[in-house]
DORO-540447 format. One record per residue: y, z negated, x of N, C-alpha, C in turn; residue in one letter. Coordinates in pm, whole numbers, plus 50000, padded with zeros to 5 digits. Each point is the difference from the previous one (the first is absolute). Layout:
<pts>
YZXYZXYZXA...
</pts>
This chain:
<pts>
350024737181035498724996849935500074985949944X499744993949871499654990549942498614998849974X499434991450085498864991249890499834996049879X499195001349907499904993049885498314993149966X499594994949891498824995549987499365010749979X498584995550020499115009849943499695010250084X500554999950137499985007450081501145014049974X501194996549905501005013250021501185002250084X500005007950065501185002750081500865012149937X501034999249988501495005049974500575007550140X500505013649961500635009550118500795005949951X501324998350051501245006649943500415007750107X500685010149944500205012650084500595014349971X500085009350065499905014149937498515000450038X499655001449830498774999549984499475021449958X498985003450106499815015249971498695000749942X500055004449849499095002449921499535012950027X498975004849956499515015749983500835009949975X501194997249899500895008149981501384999450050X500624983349986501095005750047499994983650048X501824995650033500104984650121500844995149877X499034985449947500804991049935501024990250130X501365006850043501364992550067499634984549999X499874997849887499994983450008498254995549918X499334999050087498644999849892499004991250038X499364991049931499354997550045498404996049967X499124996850060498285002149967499754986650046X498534996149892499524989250036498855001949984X499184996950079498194995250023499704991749902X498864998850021499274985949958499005004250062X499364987450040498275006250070500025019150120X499575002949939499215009350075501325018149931X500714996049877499885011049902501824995249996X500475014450008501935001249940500214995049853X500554987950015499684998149845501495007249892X501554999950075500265007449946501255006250089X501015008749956500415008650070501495005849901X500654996550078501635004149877501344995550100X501045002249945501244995550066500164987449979X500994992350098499884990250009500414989049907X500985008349921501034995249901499014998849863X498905004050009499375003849892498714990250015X500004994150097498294990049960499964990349931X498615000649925500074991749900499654983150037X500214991849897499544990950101498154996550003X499494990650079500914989950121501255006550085X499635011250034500355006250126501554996250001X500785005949903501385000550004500624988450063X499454989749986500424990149981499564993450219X499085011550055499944991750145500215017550047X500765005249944500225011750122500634994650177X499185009950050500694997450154501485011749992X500444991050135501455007749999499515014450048X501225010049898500125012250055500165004950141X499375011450017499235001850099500175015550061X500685004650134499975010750070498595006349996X498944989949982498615003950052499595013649910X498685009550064499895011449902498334993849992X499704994149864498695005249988499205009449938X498775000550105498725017849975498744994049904X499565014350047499114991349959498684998450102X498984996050013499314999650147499675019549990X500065001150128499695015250027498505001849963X500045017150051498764999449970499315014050149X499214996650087499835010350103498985010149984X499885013450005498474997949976499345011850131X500484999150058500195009250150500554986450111X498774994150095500584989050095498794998550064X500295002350151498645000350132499974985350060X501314990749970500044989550088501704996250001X499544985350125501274991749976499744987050109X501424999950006499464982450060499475002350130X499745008350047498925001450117498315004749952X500025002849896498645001749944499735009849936X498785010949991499805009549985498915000549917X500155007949851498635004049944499135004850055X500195011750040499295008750032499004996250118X500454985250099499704996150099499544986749991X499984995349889499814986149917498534997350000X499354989750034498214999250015500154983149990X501374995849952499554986149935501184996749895X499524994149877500724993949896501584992850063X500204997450087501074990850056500705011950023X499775013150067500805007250068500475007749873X499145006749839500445003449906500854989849926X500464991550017500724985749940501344999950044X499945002650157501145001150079500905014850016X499625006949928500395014250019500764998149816X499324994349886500154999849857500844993450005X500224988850115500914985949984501565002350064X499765011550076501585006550000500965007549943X498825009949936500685000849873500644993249896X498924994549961499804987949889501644993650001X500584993950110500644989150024501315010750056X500245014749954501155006249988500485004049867X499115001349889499535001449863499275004549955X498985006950083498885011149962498784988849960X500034998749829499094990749941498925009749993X499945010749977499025011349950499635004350139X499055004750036500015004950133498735010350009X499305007650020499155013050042499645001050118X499344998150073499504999350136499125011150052X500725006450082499515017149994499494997650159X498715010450002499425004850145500205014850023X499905004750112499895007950076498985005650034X499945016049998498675002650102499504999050065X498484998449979499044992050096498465003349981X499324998450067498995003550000499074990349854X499435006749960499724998249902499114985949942X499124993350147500074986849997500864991050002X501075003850070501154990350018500565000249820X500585011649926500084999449902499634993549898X498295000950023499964991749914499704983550043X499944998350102499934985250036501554993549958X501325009150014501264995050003499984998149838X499515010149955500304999449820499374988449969X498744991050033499304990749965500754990550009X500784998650118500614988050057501124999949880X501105014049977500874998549935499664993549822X498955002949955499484994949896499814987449983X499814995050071500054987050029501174993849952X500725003850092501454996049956500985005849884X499405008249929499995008049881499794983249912X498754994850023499304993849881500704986849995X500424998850140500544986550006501744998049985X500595014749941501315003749991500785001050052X499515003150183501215000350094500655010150010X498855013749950500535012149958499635000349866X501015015549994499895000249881499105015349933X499095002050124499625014650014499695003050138X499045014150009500085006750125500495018549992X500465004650117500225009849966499545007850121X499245013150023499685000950137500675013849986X500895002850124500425011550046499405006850084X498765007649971499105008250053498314996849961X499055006350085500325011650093499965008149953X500035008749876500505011849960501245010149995X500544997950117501185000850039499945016050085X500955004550010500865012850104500214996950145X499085006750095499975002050127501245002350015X500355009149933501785004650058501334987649961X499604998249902500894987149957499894985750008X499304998050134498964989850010501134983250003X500955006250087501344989450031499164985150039X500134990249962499344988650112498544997549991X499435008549870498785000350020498955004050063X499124995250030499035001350123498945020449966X500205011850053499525010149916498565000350035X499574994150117498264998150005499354995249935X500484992049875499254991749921500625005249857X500655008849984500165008349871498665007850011X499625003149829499165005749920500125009549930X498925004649974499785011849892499904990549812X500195002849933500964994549872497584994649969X499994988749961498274996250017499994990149854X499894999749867500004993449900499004987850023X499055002450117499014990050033500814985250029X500475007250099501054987250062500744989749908X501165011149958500624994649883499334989549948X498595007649918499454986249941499834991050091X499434997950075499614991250117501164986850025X501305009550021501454991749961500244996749862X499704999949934500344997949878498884985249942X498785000550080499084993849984500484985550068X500405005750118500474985850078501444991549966X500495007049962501284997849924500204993349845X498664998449931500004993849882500624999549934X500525012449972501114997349874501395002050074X499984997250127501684999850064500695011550009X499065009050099500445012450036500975005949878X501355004450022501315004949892500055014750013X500115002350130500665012050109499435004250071X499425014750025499635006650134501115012150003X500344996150161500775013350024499305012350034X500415012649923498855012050072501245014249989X499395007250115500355012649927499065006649988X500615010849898499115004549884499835015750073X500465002850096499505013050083498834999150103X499484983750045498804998150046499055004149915X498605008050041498825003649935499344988649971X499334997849821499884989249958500964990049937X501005001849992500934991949888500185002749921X500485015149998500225006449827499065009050039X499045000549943498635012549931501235008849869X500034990349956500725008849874499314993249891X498804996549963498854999649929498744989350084X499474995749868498914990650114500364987450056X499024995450082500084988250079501065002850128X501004999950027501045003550083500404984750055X500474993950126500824985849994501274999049921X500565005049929501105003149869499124994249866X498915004949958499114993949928499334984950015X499615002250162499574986549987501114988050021X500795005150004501294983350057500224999349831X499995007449946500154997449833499244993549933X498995005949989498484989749993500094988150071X500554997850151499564987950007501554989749985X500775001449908501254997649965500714995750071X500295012150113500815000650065501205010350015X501535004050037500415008649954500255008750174X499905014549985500005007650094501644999850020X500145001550120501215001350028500605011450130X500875009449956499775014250124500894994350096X499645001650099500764997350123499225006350119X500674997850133499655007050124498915011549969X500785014949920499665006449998500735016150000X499365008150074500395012750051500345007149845X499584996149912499585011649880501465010349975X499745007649925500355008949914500744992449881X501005004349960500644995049845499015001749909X499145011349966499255007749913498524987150023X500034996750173498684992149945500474983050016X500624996449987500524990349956500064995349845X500715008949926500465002149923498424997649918X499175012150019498784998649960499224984850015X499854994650051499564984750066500754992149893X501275000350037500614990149861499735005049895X499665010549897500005004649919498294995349922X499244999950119498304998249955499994983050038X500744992850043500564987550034500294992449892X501145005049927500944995249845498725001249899X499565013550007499015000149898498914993749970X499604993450129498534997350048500724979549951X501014995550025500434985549963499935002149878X500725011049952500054995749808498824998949949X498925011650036498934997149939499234986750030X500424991850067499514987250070500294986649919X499944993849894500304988749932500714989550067X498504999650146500184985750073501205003750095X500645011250001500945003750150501254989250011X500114997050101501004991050020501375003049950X500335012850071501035008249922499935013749962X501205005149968499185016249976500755005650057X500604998350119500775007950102499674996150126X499235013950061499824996150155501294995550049X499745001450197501484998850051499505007550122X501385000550082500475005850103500354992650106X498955003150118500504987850073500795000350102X501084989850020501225008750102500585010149956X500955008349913499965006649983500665005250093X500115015050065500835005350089498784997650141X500144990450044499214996350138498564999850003X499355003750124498995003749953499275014149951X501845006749956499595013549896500435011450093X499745012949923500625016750070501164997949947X501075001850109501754999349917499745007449867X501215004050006500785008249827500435010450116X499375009949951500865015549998499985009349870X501435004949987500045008249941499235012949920X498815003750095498985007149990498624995749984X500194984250007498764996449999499714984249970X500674998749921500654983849958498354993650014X498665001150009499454986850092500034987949876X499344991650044499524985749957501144993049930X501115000850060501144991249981500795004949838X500005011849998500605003949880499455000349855X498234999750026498775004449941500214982149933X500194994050088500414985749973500384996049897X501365006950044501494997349944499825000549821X499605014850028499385002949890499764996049842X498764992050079498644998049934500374981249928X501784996550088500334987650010500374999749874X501265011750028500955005349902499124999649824X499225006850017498925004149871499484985749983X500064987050034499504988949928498004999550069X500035007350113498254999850016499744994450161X500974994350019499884996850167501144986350056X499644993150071501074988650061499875001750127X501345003350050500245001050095499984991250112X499604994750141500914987950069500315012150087X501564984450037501255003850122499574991550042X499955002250174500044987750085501975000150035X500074997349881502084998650019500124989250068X500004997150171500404989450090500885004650048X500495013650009501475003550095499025009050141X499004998949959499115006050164499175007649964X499134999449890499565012249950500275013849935X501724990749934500375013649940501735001649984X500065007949952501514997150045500724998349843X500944993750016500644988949884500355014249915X500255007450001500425017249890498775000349887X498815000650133498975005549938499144990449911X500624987250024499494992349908500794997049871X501445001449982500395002349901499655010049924X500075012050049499455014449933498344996049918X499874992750060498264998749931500184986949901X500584996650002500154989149868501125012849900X500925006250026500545008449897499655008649984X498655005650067499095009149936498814994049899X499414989550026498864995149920500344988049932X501224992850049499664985549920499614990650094X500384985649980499244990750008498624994649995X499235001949836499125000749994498975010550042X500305008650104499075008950085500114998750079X500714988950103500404999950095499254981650077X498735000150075499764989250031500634998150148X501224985050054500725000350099498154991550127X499915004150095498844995350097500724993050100X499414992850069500184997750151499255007550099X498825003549959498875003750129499724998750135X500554978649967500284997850077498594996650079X500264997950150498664994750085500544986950061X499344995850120499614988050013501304992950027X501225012250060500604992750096501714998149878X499645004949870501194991549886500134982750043X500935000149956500864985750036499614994250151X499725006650093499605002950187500995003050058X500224990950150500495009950050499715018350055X500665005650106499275013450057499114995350040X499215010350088499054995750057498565012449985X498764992950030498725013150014499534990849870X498815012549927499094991549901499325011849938X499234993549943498745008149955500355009449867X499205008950001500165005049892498715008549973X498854990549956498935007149954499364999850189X499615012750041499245002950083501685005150105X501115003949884500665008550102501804987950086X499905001650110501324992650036500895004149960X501214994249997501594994749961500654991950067X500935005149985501334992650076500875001149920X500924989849987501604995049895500485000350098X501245007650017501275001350073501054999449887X501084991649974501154999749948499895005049881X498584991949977499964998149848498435010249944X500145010650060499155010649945498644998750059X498915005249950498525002950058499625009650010X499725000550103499405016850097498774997450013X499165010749959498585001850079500364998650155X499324998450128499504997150085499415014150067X500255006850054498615010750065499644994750124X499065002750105498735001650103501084998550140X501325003449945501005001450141501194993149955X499524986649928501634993949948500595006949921X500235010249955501225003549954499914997949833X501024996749925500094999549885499695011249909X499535002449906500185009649875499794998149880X499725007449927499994995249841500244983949955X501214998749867500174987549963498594998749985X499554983449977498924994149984499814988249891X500875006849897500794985949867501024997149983X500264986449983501144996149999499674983050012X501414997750018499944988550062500494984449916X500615008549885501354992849914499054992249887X500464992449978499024995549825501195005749921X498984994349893500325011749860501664997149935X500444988550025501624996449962500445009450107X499604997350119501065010950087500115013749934X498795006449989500095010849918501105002549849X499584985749950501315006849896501134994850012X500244993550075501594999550082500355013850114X498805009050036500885009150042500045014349899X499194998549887500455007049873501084997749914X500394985050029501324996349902501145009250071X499764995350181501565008950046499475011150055X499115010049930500315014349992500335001449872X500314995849893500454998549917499465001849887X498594998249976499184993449877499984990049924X501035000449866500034988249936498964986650019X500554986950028499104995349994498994999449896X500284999249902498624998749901499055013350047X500585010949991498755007550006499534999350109X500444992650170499185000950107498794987149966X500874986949931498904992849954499075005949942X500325004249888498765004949912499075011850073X500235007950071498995004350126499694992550076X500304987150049499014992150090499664988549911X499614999949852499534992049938499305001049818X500495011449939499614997349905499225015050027X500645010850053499045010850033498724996250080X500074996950128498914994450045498884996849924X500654986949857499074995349995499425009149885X500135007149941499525010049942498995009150056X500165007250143499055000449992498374994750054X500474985550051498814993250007499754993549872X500375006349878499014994149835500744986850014X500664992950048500944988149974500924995749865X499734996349938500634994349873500634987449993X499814993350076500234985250034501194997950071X500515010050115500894996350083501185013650042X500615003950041500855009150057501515000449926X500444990449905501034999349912500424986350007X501164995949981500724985849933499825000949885X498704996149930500115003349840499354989849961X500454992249883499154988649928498555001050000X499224990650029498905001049988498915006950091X500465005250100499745008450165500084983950079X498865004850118499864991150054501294996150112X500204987150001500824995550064500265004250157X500235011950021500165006550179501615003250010X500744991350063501295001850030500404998750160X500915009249969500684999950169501194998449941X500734990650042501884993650017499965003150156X501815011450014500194999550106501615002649958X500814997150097501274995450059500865022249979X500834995950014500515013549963500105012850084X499224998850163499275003450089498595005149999X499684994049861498685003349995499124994650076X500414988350084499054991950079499224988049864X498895003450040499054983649927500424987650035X500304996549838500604981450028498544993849917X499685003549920498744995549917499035011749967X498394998450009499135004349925498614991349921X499845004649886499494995549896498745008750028X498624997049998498755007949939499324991249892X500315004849943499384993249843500624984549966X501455004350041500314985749938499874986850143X499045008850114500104984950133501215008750095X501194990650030500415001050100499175004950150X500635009850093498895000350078500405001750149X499404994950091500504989750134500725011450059X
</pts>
């Protein structure tokens, strides 16, 4: 890194653009904004003239999350003061995750919306960058760390209610679309209202049918286009795989209905690709079935990312990290269902690089897809004139530097 006036800093590197890795390349800031971006041999001046020495380093560009319960020791979903949402954003933050989404859990429907208020907050004041709530419109049967006493019947009331407290934040609700009340088909349905209140539906922890899946995304895609203000015009899928009815042969279920709907340009997918949710095959297969750009990489992570093991909250329901992973908790000790993940979002695409996902395209799923579909124009690329969010890391993929808008950050 070189200093220069004016506030510009210089980063030489294998530099990974949207498309492909300028070997020798390098980018410079000014202020807040990438001011420009080329090989190294090629800058014009001033620059040429104070390049830093060539450089092993690889720079990203800042990630982007949009599926994350916690960190640090700190929990959204469990969060009831500004310090504890700060400290959960600030572990991310300070691995590369400049963009960040701060998702809750099912809960009783005051808690909901008291947590969404709080998260708005920190919406306005930019610690997030969004909220996303995973439930309660959710599958008794597919319930996995979510709490099923405080799942619902699909209620457009609510919705608004969240949408109200959320001011503008709310991005994401996870639902499935086989609960009564999400997809009507027609009408005021919560599919309708997360649209209206510009937010995008997203299928997950759900029992359904391919046929009603399929249907859900289909009155989903249609229901964004006709929408001016929609953030994007492709729902998503949350978790894909986990959460869901496997894949059978006879009855391919949620996961394929997915696949699909990815494939066809009307849906974004997330992998929680940490090495623990899914297995390194099946995450290649889903980038050479859909692409990159359908493919958003998550953490979903909770409190206890960058933690040691240990017990911790999760919403209403317990957890335990043993050797890395998070288990729900039951009434007699014993472990079951994962309960997230634990990794931040570089870990994630360092364990997509060695299942063997080019790097650019695992970047560009944990950064320029992302930011697509939270309506982002500003950030998810190394591109001139995008706001200054960089992650430099060592050829390990460990963080040596991150940039949010151009400030170095502790």
């Amino acid at each position: 890194m070189s200093d220069l006036p004016e506030s510009e800093i210089l980063l030489r590197g294998r530099v990974v653009t949207p498309t492909h890795v300028l070997e020798d390349g390098l980018l410079v800031t000014r202020g807040a904004t990438i001011t420009w971006i080329g090989p190294a041999d090629e800058a014009p001046a001033p620059w040429n003239e104070r390049l830093p020495e060539a450089s092993d380093d690889i720079v990203l560009p800042g990630l982007v999350d949009v599926h994350c319960h916690g960190g640090g020791g700190a929990s959204f979903p469990d969060a009831t003061t500004a310090e504890q949402v700060a400290t959960a954003a600030h572990e991310h933050l300070r691995h590369g995750t400049t963009t960040l989404v701060a998702s809750l859990v099912t809960a009783p429907p005051d808690v909901l919306l008291a947590r969404t208020a709080l998260l708005a907050d920190a919406a306005d004041a930019g610690v997030v960058a969004g909220i996303h709530l995973e439930g309660p419109f959710l599958s008794h049967a597919r319930c996995g760390a979510q709490n099923p006493g405080d799942m619902l019947a699909g209620d457009p009331a609510l919705v608004d209610a969240v949408v109200q407290a959320a001011r503008g934040h709310l991005v994401t609700m996870t639902v499935a679309p086989e609960v009564v009340g999400v997809h009507a088909g027609q009408g005021d349905d919560v599919l309708a209202a997360l649209v209206r209140g510009g937010a995008l539906p997203s299928i997950g922890h759900t029992d359904a049918s391919a046929v009603q899946v399929e249907a859900a995304v289909d009155r989903t895609f249609d229901l964004l286009a006709a929408d001016p203000a929609a953030r994007s015009g492709r729902p998503t899928a949350t978790h894909l795989f986990n959460g869901m009815r496997p894949v059978h042969h006879r009855d391919p279920g949620p996961v394929l209905a997915c696949l699909a709907a990815a494939g066809r340009g009307e849906l974004v997918v997330e992998l929680v690709a940490d090495g623990t949710h899914l297995d390194p095959a099946t995450v290649v297969a889903v980038f050479d079935l859909v692409g990159a750009d359908a493919v958003a990489l998550v953490t979903d992570a909770m409190a206890a990312a960058g933690m040691a093991d240990g017990d911790y909250q999760l919403g209403p329901m317990a957890v335990r990290v043993a050797d890395g992973v998070a288990r729900v908790v039951d009434g007699d000790g014993e472990a079951g269902a994962i309960a997230g993940g634990v990794a931040h979002l570089l870990d994630v695409v360092r364990a997509t690089v060695a299942a063997g996902v080019p790097v650019v395209d695992a970047v560009r799923a944990a950064s320029l897809t992302p930011a697509t579909v939270l309506g982002l124009r500003d950030v998810g690329g190394l591109v001139a004139g995008l706001r200054a969010d960089v992650l430099v890391v060592d050829g390990d993929l460990t963080p040596q530097l991150v940039l949010r808008a151009g400030v170095p950050v502790d």
